[in-house]
Structures are given as C-alpha cells and as structure tokens.
C-alpha positions as CSV (number, residue, x, y, z in Angstrom):
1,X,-13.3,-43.9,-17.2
2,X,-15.1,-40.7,-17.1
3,X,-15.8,-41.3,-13.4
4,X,-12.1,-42.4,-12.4
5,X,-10.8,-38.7,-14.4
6,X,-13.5,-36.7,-12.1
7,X,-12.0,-38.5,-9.1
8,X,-8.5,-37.7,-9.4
9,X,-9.6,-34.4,-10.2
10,X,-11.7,-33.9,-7.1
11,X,-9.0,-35.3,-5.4
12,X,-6.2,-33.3,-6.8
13,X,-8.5,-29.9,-5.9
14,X,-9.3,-31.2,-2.3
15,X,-5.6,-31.7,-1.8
16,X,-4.6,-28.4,-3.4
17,X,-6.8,-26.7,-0.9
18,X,-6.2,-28.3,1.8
19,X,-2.2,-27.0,1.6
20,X,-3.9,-23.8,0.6
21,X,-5.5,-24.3,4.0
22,X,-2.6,-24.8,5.9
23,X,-0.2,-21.9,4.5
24,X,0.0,-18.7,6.3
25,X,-1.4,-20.1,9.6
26,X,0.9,-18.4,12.2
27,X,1.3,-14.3,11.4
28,X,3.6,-11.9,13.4
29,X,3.6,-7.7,12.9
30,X,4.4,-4.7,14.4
31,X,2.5,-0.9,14.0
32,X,3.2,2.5,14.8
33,X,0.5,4.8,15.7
34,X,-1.1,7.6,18.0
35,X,-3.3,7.5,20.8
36,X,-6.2,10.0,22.0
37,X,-6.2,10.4,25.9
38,X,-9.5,12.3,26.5
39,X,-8.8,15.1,28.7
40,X,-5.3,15.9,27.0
41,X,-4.8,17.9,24.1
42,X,-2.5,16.5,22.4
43,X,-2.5,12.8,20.4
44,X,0.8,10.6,21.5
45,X,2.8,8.3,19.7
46,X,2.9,4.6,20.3
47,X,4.2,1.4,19.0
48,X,3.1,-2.4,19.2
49,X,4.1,-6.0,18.2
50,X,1.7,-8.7,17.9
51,X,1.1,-12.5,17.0
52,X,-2.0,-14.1,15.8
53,X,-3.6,-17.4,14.4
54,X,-5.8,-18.1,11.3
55,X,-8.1,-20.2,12.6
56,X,-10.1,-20.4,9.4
57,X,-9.2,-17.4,6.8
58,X,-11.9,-15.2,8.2
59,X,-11.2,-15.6,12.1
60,X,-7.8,-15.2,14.1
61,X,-7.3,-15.0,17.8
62,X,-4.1,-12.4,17.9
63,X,-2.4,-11.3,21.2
64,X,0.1,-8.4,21.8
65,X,1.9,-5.5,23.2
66,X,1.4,-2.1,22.6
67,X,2.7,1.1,24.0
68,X,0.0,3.4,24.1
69,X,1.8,6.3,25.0
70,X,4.2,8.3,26.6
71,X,3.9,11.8,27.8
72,X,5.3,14.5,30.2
73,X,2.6,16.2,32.1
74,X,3.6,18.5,34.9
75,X,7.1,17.3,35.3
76,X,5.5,13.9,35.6
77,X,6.4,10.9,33.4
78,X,3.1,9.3,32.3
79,X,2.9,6.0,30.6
80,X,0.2,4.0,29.4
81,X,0.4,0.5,28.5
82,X,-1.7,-2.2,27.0
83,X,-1.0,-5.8,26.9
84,X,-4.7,-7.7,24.9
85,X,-6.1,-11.1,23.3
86,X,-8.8,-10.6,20.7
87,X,-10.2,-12.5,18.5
88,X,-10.7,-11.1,14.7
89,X,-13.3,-11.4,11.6
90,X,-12.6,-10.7,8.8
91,X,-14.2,-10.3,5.1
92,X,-12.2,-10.2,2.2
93,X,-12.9,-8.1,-0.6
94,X,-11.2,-7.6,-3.6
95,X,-8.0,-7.3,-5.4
96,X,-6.5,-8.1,-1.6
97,X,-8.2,-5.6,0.2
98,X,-10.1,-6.5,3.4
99,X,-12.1,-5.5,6.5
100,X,-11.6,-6.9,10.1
101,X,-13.5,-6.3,13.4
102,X,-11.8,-6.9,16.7
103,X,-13.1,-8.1,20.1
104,X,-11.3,-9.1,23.0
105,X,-9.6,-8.0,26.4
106,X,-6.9,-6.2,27.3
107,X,-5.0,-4.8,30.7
108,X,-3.8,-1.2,30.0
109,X,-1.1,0.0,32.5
110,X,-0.6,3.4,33.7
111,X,2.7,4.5,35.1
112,X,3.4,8.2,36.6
113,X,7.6,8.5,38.0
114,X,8.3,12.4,39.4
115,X,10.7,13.5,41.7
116,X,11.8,10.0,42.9
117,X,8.2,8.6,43.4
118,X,6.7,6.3,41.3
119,X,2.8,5.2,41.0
120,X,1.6,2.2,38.9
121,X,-2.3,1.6,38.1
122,X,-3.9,-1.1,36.0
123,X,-7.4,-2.1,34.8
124,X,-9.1,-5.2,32.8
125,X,-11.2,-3.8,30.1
126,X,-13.0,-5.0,27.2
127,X,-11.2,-4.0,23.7
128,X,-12.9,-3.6,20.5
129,X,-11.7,-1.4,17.0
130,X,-12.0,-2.0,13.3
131,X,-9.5,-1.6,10.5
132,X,-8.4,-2.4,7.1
133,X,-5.6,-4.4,4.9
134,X,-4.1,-4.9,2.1
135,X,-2.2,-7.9,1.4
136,X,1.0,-6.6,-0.9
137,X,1.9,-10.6,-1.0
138,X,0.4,-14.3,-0.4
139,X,2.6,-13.7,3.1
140,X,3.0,-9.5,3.4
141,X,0.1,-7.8,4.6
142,X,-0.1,-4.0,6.0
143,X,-3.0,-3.1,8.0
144,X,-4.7,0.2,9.6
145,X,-7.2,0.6,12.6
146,X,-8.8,1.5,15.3
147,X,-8.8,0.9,19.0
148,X,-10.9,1.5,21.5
149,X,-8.9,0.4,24.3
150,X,-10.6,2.2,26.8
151,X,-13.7,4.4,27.3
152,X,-10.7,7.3,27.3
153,X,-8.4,5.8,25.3
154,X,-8.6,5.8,21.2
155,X,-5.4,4.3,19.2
156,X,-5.2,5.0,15.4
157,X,-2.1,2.8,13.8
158,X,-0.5,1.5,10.8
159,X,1.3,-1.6,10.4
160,X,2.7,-4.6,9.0
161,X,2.6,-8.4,9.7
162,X,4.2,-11.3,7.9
163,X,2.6,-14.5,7.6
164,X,4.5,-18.1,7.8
C-alpha cells in the first residue's frame, strides 16, 4: 500500500512540474535606455522591443530591435540601429531576484541624412552585456543591463517583459 501512496505521489510531483515546466515559455518586453558613443560627449536615448524563449529556466535565445540612438551632429541626422539574436544564462537568486549574461550577434545600422543626401552603413558584430531582474510576478518581470554592442558602442537600459 505504502508503495502504491509513494507512486501517486511521485507521479502527482512529476506532473506538477512538468506544467511548471511548460508555463512562461514564450516572453515579450520592451526597455528604454541610453547609449555611450565613444568619441561623443553626450549619452543618447534609445528604446527597444524584444522576444525570447525559455529553453530550460536558466537559458533563453531572445531576438530584438533596438534603437540605439539618435542625434544631431553638425546639422547632420545620425542614427544608430541594432537589430541581435543572443542567447542568455541565467542564475536565480533569491526572493526573485536574478543575474543573466548575454552572448550573441547583432547588425548595428548607421544612418547620416543632411542637406538632401543620405548615407547608410552597417556591420555584423558580436554582442555581449550582463544585467539584472526582478520578477514582480510568476509572469511580470523588469530587468536592467548592459550592452556592449560594439567596441564604441555601450547601452545602459531598463525594462519590462511579460511572460505567457
């Protein structure tokens, strides 16, 4: 009898943590930040969206969109872009706090218009940063870090993603 009760109740925990498992696979979010452009004074605002995948509740692969920023210099519209795929550890700590790493690839965009004339340049590069979260519910989540986009590029942000 004893054998058949520790059965179901393996069973029954298996179960429970297998739907644990599944929940909160898929996440979207958005952030606001600045970015550093070394050689310019002045830090620039930017703004992102992205969508990721729990792969197991310490690694995601997350892809988005981010503008980097957007500045006038010399009567010249500048804009920098970064569209990127990383994949992201994580370690949980306690009372829903966490850490996460970030590696991955990105294309970052640079756009100049004056006068008429308009010049586009882009580059592959490798992307890494490191942040923190905070889960305010099983599904809410804010988040801060830092990006390295670029050798002359650093992004600082905040933001939010939902998970469903």
């Amino acid at each position: 009898m004893f054998k058949k009760i520790a059965f179901a109740a393996a069973l029954t925990v298996m179960a429970s943590s297998s739907f644990a498992a599944e929940a909160n696979k898929f996440y979207v979010g958005g952030d606001f930040g600045t970015t550093k452009v070394d050689d310019y004074s002045d830090r620039e605002t930017g703004y992102g969206a992205f969508v990721g995948y729990n792969i197991t509740p310490t690694i995601a692969v997350e892809a988005g969109y981010r503008r980097l920023a957007s500045f006038d210099e010399y009567n010249t519209d500048v804009t920098f872009d970064q569209a990127a795929i990383s994949v992201i550890g994580s370690v949980p700590l306690s009372s829903g706090f966490g850490l996460f790493g970030r590696l991955g690839y990105n294309r970052l965009e640079a756009k100049a218009s004056a006068g008429g004339f308009s010049a586009t340049e882009s580059t592959n590069k490798a992307l890494y940063g490191f942040g923190a979260t905070y889960a305010f519910t099983p599904a809410i989540s804010g988040r801060i870090e830092v990006q390295r986009p670029s050798s002359d590029l650093t992004n600082f942000s905040a933001g939010v993603s939902f998970q469903f």
